[in-house]
C-alpha positions as CSV (number, residue, x, y, z in Angstrom):
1,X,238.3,201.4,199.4
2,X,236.4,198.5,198.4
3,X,237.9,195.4,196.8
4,X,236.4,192.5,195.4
5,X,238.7,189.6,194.8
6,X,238.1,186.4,192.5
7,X,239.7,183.3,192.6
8,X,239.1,180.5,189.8
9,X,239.4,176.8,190.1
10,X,240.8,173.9,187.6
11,X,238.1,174.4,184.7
12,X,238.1,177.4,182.4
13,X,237.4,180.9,184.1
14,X,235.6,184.0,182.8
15,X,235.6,187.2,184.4
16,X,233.6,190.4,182.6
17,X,234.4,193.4,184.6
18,X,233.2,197.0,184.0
19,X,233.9,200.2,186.5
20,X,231.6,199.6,188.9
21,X,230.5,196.2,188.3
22,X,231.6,192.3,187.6
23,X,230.5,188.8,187.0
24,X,233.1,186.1,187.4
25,X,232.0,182.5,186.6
26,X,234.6,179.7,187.9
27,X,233.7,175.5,188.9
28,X,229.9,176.6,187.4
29,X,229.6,179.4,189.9
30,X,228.3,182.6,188.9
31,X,229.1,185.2,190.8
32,X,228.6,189.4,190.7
33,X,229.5,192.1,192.6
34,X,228.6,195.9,192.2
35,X,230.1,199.2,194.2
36,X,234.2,198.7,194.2
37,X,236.9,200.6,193.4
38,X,239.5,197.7,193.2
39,X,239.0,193.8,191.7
40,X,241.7,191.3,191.5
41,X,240.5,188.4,189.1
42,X,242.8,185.5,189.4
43,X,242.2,182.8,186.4
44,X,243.1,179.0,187.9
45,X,244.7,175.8,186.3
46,X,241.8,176.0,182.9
47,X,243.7,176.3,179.4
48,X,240.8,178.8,177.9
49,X,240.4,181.2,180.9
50,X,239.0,184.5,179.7
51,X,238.7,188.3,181.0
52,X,236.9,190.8,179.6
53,X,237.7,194.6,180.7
54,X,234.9,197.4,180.2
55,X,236.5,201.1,179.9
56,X,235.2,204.2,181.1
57,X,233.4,207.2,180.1
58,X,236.9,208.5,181.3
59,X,240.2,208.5,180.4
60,X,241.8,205.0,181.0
61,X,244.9,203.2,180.9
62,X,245.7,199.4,180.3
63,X,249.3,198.0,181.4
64,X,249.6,194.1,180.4
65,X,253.5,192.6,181.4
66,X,253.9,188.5,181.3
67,X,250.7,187.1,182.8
68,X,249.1,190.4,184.4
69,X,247.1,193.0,182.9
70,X,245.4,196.1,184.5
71,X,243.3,198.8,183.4
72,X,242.6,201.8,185.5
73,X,240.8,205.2,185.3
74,X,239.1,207.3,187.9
75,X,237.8,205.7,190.9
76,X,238.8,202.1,189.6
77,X,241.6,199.5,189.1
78,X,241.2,195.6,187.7
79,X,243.9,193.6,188.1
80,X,244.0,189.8,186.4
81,X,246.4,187.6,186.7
82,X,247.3,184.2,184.8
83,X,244.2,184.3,182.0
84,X,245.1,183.2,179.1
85,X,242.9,185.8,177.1
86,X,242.6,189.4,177.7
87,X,240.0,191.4,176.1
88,X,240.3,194.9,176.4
89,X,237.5,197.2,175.3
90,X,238.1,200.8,174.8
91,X,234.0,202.0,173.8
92,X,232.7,204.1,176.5
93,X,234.5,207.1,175.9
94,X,237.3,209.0,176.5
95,X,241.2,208.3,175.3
96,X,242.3,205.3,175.9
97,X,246.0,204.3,176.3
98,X,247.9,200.5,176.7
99,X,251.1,199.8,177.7
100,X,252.6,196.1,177.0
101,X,256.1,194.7,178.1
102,X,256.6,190.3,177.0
103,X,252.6,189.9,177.5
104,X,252.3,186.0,177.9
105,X,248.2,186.1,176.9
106,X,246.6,186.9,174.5
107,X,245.2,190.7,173.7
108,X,242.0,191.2,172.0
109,X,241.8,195.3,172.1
110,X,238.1,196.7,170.7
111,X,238.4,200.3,170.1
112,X,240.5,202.9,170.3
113,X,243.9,202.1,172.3
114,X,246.8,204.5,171.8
């Protein structure tokens, strides 16, 4: 299994992650990787660190609890940890479920989350 794992710095972070593919920018870095199953985005000291997470064509599932949130279907799994904005986009396809328990960022959800 492949993983790809980001780690941002003192400025603000952004991390757009889809399936199959990502692009993390962190210190004025820009960084993408393609082909892996598992990404771990970790935001770093910035006030206005963002993530943005692309469903599916699948069925997927978000789980957000204090300062983590994941979302997972088939043959993936994003992990990000300490952003202070989540964006979750449910527009690919298939149903789309969230679970949240004392989330400590903010969640945009786009779509359809059940």
């Amino acid at each position: 299994t492949d993983l790809v794992r980001f780690l941002g710095g003192p400025g603000n972070d952004s991390l757009t992650a889809n399936p199959t593919s990502a692009t993390f920018l962190t210190g004025g870095f820009t960084l993408n990787t393609t082909s892996f199953e598992r990404l771990i985005g970790i935001a770093g000291t910035g006030t206005n660190d963002v993530a943005i997470l692309n469903d599916s064509a699948g069925n997927d599932i978000f789980a957000g609890t204090i300062g983590t949130g994941e979302l997972a279907g088939t043959g993936f799994f994003e992990r990000t940890i300490n952003f202070d904005v989540i964006r979750i986009r449910g527009v690919n396809g298939g149903t789309n479920r969230r679970v949240l328990n004392n989330i400590a960022f903010t969640l945009i959800e786009e779509g359809t989350w059940l």
